[in-house]
N, C-alpha and C positions, 0 to 999 in steps of 0.2 A: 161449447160443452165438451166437446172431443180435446180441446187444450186444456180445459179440468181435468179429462179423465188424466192424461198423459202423464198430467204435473206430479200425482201421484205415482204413477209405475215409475217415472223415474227417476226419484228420488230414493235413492241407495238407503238402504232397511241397517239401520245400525239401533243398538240395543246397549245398554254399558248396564254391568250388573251393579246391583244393588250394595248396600254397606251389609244390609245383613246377608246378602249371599255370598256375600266374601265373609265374614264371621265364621256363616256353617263350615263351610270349604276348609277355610282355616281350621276351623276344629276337629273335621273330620279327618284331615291331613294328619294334624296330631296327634289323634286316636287311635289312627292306624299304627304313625310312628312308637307311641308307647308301647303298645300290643306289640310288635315287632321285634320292642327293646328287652322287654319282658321275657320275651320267648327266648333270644339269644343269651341274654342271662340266664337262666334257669338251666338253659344248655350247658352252658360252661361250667355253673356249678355240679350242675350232674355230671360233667366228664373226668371235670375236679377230684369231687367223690370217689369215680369207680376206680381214679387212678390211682389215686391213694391208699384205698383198698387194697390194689388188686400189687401196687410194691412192696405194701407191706406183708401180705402174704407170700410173695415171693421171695423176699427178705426170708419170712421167718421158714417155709418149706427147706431153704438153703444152709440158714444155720444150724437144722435141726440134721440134715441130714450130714452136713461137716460131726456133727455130738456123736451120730450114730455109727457113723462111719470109725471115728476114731476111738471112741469105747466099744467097738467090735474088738476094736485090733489090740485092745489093753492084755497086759498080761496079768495084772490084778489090782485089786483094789485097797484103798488103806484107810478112805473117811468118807463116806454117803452121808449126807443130812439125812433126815426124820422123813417119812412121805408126808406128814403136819406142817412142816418148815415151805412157807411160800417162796425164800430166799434160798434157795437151796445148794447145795456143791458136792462134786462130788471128786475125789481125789484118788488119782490111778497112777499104775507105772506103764508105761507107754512100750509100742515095740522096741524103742532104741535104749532100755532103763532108766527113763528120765520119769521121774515124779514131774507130773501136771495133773491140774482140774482144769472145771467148766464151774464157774462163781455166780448166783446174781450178783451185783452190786448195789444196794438200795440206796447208795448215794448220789448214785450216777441214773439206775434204772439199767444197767447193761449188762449182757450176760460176759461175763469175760470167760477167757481160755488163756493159757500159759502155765508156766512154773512158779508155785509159790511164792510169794512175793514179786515178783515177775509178771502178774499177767495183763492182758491186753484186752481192748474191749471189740467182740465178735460181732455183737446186734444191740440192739436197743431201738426205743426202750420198750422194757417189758414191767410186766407187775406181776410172774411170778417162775418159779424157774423149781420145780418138784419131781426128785428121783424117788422112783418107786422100786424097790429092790425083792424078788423074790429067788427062793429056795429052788431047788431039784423038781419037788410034787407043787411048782406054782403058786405054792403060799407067800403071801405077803411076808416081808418081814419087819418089823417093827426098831424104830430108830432105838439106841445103837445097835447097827447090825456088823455082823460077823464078817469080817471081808471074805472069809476064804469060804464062807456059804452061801454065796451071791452068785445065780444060774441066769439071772435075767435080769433085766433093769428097765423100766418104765420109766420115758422122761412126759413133761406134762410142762409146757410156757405158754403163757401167755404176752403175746404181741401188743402192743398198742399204738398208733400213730401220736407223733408229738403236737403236734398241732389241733388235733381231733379226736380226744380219749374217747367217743362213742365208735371209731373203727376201731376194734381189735380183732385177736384170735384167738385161740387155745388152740395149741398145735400137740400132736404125742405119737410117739414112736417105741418103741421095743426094741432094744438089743439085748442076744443071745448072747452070752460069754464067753469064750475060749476057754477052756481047759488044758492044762500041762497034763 
């Protein structure tokens, strides 16, 4: 009886798992993996996103402040669009007496800057590019406006990513004018 007992104790205790507990195993591995995959994706497009955002806004704070900086420094003006005109331009003589504007382009979608005939694409793309022109007492003034009665100018653009038309911006700034 006692070489019964033994025959059992020692006899090494082995177990081999089952087909379906390799199935579970398996699926639960894969479960986790997609959940895993999922997350890291979703991440990348979020970071995708904000980065897209955040150069395009950057982009457009820079072009806008190159517009304002250089129609501070104009010595006057000779052709503003309409503040109606989504396309808009606005045509100055610069400190060195060079006639330039700032253009949208609606062929391109780009704001250009140069000399007439001459000019050069700044940013893009945008879908709308509106100078707002006011008097002395802050009133609006209504397209065709008077160049030599232009105290201020409202620019107003809108930005938009190429790839992603639901990121944009609407960017606007104000320049005072110089007086001779």
């Amino acid at each position: 009886m006692l070489k019964e007992a033994n025959k059992h104790i020692k006899k090494p205790f082995r177990k081999a798992f089952t087909l379906v507990e390799l199935i579970l195993v398996t699926g639960m591995i894969s479960l986790v993996g997609l959940a895993v995959a999922g997350l890291v994706r979703n991440g990348y497009e979020d970071w995708t996103f904000g980065s897209d955002r955040s150069s395009l806004l950057q982009d457009g704070h820079a072009v806008l402040a190159q517009m304002v900086r250089t129609l501070r420094q104009a010595k006057g003006f000779s052709s503003v669009s309409s503040p109606s005109d989504q396309a808009g331009h606005i045509t100055f003589t610069n400190v060195d007496d060079i006639i330039e504007e700032f253009r949208l382009n609606t062929v391109t979608d780009d704001i250009e800057y140069g000399q007439p005939g001459g000019l050069s694409a700044l940013a893009g793309p945008a879908t709308s590019l509106i100078f707002t022109c006011y008097d002395i007492n802050a009133n609006s003034l209504p397209g065709p406006v008077d160049a030599n009665s232009i105290q201020s100018v409202q620019i107003q653009t809108t930005f938009v990513d190429a790839q992603d038309s639901s990121i944009n911006f609407t960017l606007s700034d104000r320049v005072f004018c110089q007086k001779d």
